[in-house]
C-alpha positions as CSV (number, residue, x, y, z in Angstrom):
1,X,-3.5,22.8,-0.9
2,X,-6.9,22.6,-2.6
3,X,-5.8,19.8,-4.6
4,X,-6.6,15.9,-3.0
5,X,-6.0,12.6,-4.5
6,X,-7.5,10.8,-7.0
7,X,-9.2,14.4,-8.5
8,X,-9.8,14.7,-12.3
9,X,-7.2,17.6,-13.3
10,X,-6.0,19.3,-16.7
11,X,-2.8,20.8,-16.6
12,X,-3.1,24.5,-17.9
13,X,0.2,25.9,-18.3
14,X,3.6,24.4,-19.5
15,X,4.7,21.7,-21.6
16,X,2.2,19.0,-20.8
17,X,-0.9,22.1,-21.5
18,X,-4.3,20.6,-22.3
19,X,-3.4,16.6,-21.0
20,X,-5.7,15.9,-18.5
21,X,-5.2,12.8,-15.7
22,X,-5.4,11.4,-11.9
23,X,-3.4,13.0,-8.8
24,X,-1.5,10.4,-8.0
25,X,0.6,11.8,-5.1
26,X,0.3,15.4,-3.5
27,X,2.9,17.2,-1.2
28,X,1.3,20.2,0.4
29,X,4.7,21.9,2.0
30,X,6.0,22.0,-1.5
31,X,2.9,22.6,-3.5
32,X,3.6,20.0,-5.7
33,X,0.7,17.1,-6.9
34,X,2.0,14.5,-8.9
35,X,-0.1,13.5,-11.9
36,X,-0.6,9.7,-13.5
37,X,1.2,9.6,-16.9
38,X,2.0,13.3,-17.4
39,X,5.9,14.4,-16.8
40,X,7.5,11.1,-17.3
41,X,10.9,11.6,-16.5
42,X,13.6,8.5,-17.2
43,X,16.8,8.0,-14.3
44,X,19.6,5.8,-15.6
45,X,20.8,4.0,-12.7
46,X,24.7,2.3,-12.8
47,X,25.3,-1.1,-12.1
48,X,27.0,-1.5,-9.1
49,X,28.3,-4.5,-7.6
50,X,25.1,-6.1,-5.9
51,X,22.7,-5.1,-8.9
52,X,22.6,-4.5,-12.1
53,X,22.3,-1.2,-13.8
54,X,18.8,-0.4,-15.4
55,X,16.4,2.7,-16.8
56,X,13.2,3.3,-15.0
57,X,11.0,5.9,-15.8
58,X,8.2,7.5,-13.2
59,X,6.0,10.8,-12.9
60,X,7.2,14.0,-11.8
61,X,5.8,16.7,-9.6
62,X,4.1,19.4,-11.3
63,X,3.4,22.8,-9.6
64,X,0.0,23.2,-8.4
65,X,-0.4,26.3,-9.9
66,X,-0.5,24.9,-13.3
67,X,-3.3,22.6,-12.8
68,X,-7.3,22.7,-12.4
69,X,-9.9,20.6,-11.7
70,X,-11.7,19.2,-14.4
71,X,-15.3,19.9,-14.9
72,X,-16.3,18.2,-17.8
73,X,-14.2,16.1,-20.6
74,X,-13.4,17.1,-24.2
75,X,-15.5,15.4,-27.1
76,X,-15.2,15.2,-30.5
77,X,-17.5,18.2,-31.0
78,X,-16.5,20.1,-27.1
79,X,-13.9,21.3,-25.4
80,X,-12.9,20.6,-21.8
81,X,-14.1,22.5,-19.3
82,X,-12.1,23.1,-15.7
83,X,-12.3,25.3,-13.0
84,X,-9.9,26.4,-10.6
85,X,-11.3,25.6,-6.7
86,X,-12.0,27.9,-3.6
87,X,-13.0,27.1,-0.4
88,X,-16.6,27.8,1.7
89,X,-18.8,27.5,4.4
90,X,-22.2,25.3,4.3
91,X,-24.7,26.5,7.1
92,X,-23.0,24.2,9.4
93,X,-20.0,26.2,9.8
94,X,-18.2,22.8,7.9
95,X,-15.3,24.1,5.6
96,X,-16.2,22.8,2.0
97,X,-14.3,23.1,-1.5
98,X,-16.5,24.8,-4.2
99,X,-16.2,25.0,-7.9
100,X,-15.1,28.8,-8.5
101,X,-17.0,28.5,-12.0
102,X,-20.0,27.1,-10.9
103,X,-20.2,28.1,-7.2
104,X,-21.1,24.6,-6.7
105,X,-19.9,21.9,-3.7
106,X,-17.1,20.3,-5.6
């Protein structure tokens, strides 16, 4: 997955299109990421005998597909800018993750 943790993203596809946040959580076998405050789900739990029954709400995975890096933030007068990410070699033979836009070292 080209993804990592704590990388600026903007989700490009789906219902939560154009909200931008943190990777919070990634799981590569799935290729899901999980993003901080985007796809906010809410599980009702019962009350059973030893606790009491409660609502608690917490992120979702999102497919990796539908996300990108972002490159730079929206303003009042610009739009965000993102970039999906590719992989490289530097002249060490090191394996490094470039920005596809830019062809810069991400």
């Amino acid at each position: 997955m080209k993804f990592r943790k704590n990388d600026e993203v903007i989700v490009t596809t789906g219902q939560y299109k154009g909200r931008m946040g943190k990777i919070i959580k990634t799981d590569e076998k799935a290729n899901k990421v999980w993003i901080k405050d985007i796809n906010i789900v809410t599980k009702h739990n019962k009350p059973t005998q030893g606790q009491d029954g409660k609502i608690t709400k917490f992120e979702a995975p999102i497919d990796a597909s539908n996300i990108a890096v972002l490159v730079k933030k929206a303003t009042k007068t610009s739009v965000a800018v993102y970039s999906k990410i590719g992989y490289s070699f530097n002249k060490d033979g090191k394996k490094i993750r470039i920005n596809k836009r830019t062809k810069k070292e991400y």
